[in-house]
C-alpha positions as CSV (number, residue, x, y, z in Angstrom):
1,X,57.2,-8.4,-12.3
2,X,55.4,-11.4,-10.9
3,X,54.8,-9.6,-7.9
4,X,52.8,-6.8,-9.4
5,X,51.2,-9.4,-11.8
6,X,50.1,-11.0,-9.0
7,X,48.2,-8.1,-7.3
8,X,46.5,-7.1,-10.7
9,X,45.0,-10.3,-11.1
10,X,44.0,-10.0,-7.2
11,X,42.3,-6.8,-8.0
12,X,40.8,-7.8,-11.2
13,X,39.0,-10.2,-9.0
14,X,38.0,-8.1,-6.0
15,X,36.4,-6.1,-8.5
16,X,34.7,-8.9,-10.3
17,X,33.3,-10.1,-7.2
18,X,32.2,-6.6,-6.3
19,X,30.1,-6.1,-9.2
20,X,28.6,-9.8,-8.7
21,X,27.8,-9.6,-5.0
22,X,24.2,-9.9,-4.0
23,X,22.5,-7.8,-1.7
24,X,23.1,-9.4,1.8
25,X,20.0,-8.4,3.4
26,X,17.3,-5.8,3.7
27,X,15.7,-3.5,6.4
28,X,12.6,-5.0,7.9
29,X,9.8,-4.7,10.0
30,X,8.6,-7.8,11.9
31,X,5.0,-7.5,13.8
32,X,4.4,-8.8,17.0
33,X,0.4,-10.1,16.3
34,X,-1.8,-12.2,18.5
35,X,-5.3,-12.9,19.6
36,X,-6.0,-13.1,23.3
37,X,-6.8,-16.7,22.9
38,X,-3.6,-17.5,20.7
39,X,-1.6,-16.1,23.4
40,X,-3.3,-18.0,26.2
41,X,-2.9,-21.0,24.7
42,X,0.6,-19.9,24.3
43,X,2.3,-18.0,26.4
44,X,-1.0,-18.0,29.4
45,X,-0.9,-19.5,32.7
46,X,-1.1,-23.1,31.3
47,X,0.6,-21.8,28.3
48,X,2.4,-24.4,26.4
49,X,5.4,-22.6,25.5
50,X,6.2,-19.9,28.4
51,X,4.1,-20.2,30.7
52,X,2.9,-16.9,32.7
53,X,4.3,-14.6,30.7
54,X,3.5,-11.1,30.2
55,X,2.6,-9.1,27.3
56,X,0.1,-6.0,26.3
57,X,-2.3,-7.0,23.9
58,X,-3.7,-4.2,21.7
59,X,-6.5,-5.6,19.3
60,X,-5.2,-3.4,16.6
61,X,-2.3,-5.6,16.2
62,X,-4.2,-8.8,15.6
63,X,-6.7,-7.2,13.4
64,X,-6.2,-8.5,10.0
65,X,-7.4,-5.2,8.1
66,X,-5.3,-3.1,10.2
67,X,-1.9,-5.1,9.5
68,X,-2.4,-4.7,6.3
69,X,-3.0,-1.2,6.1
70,X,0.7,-1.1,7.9
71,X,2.0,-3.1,4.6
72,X,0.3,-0.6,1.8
73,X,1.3,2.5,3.7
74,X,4.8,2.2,4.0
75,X,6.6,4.3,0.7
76,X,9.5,1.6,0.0
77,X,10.9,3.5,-2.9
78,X,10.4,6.9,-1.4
79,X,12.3,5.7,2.0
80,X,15.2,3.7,0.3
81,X,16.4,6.5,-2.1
82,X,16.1,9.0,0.8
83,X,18.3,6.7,2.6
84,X,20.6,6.0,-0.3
85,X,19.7,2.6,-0.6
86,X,17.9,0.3,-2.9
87,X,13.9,-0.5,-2.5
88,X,12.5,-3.7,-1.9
89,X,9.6,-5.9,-1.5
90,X,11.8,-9.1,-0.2
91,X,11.5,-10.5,3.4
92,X,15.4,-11.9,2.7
93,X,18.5,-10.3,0.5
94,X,19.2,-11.8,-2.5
95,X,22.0,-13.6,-1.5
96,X,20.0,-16.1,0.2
97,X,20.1,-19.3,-1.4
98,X,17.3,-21.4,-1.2
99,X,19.5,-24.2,-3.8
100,X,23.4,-23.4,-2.1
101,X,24.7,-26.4,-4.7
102,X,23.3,-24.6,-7.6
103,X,24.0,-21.1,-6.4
104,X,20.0,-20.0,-6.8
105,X,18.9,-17.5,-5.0
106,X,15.4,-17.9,-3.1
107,X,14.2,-14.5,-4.5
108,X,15.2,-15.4,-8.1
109,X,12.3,-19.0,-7.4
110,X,8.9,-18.6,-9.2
111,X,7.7,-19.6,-5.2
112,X,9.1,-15.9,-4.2
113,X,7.3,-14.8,-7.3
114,X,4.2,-16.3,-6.4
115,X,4.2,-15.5,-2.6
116,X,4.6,-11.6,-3.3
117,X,2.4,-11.5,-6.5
118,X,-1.1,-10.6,-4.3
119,X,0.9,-8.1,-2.2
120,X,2.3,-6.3,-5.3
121,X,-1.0,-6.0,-7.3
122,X,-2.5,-2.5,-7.5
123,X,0.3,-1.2,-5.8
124,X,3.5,0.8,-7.0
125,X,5.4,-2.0,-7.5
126,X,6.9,-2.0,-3.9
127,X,3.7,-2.7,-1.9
128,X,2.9,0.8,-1.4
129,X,-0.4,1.9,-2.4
130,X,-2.0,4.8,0.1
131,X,-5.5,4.3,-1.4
132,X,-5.3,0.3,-0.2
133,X,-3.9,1.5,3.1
134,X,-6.1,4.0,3.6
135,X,-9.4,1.5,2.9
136,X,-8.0,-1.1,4.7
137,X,-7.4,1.1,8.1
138,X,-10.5,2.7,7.1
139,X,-12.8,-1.1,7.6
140,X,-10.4,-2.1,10.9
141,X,-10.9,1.2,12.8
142,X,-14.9,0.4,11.7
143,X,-14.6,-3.2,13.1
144,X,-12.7,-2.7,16.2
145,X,-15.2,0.0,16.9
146,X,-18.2,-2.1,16.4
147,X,-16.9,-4.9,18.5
148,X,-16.7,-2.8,21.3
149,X,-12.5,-2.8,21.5
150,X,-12.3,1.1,21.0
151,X,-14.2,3.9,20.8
152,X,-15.2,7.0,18.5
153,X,-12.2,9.6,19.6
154,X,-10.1,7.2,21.0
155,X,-6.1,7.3,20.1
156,X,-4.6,3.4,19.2
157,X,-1.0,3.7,20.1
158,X,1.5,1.2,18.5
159,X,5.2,0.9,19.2
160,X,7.9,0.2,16.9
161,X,11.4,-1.1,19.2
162,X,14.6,-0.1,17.8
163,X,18.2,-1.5,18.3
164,X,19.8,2.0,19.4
165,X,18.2,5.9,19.1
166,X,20.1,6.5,15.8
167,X,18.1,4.5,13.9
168,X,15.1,6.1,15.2
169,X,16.2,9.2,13.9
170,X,17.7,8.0,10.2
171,X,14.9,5.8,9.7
172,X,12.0,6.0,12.6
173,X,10.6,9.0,11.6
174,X,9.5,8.3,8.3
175,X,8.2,4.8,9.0
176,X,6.1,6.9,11.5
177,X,5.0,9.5,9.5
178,X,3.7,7.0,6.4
179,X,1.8,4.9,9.3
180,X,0.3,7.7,10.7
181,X,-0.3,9.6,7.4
182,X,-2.3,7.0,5.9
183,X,-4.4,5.9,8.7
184,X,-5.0,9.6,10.3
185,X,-6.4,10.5,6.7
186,X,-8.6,7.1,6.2
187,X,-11.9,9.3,7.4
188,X,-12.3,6.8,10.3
189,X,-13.5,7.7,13.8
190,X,-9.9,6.7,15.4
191,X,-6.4,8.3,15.3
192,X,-3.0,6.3,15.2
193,X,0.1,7.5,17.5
194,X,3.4,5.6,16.3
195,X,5.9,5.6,19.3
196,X,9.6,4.8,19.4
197,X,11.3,2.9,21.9
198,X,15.3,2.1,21.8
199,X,16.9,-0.9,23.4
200,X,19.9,-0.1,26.1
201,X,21.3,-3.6,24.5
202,X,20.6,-3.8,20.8
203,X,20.0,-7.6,20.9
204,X,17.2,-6.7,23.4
205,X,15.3,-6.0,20.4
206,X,15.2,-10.0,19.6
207,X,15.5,-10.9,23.2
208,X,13.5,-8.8,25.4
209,X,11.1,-7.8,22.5
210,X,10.2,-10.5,19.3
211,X,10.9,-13.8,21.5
């Protein structure tokens, strides 16, 4: 029967390209991060890209020590298999190509290699390490205290903007808790509040938030 030939060769493929698919993309967090004088020179009243616009500047969040202790305290492996899904330490999914003629995927380059090599070392093999996290929060709370941008006591607040309140609740609360885990146990003078906020339009999260 031609016919019923014809759909076991369709499904033979469907499954072949199943089990060859690459992963389409991963879960991220992107940072807003700025100096005073970066944003001036952008976004100030003679800014050269939008000028006069608005925008609450927390020196945390241009503190070098500090982002960094966001990157080693986030469990990648621990959060993925609660979710169900696969951990990773890639900015992109694997099926983006950085080579489309030769079908070679940028993640598969020694350049992907080499750009997450210093991020990976003394970690868990995902970029979590609480012990990095904690010594890096540990030296920005000590900085941002000395230079007079917070005090011993005070509370840093940072907000994470996500497309709808469901993700907040699948995913939110865990990204919160390693953040404020790591940093709240660091020994340092300050204490780290991780607040939600979800978009009424989901695209407001690019939109309204990250442009």
């Amino acid at each position: 029967n031609l016919h019923a030939l014809d759909q076991s060769v369709i499904l033979a493929y469907l499954i072949e390209k199943i089990h060859l698919k690459k992963s389409d993309t991963t879960f991220k967090l992107n940072l807003n991060t700025c100096t005073q004088e970066e944003w001036d020179a952008l976004f100030g009243p003679e800014g050269s890209i939008s000028p006069n616009s608005v925008w609450e500047l927390k020196p945390a969040m241009s503190n070098d020590n500090f982002l960094k202790g966001l990157n080693y305290s986030i469990n990648r492996k621990e959060f993925a298999e609660t979710l169900g899904r696969t951990p990773s330490n890639n900015y992109f999914g694997s099926s983006y190509l950085s080579d489309p003629e030769n079908g070679v995927s940028y993640n598969s380059t020694q350049a992907h290699a080499d750009a997450v090599a210093g991020q990976l070392a003394n970690t868990d093999g995902y970029g979590y390490s609480l012990t990095l996290a904690q010594q890096y929060f540990k030296a920005a709370a000590d900085e941002m205290i000395q230079a007079g941008q917070y005090a011993a006591g005070d509370t840093i607040v940072i907000e994470i903007c996500w497309m709808d309140t469901a993700s907040i609740d699948e995913m939110g609360i865990y990204i919160e808790k390693y953040m404020e885990d790591a940093f709240n146990s660091c020994g340092s003078d300050l204490k780290l509040d991780v607040v939600h906020y979800a978009c009424a339009v989901w695209s407001d999260v690019y939109y309204a938030k990250m442009m």
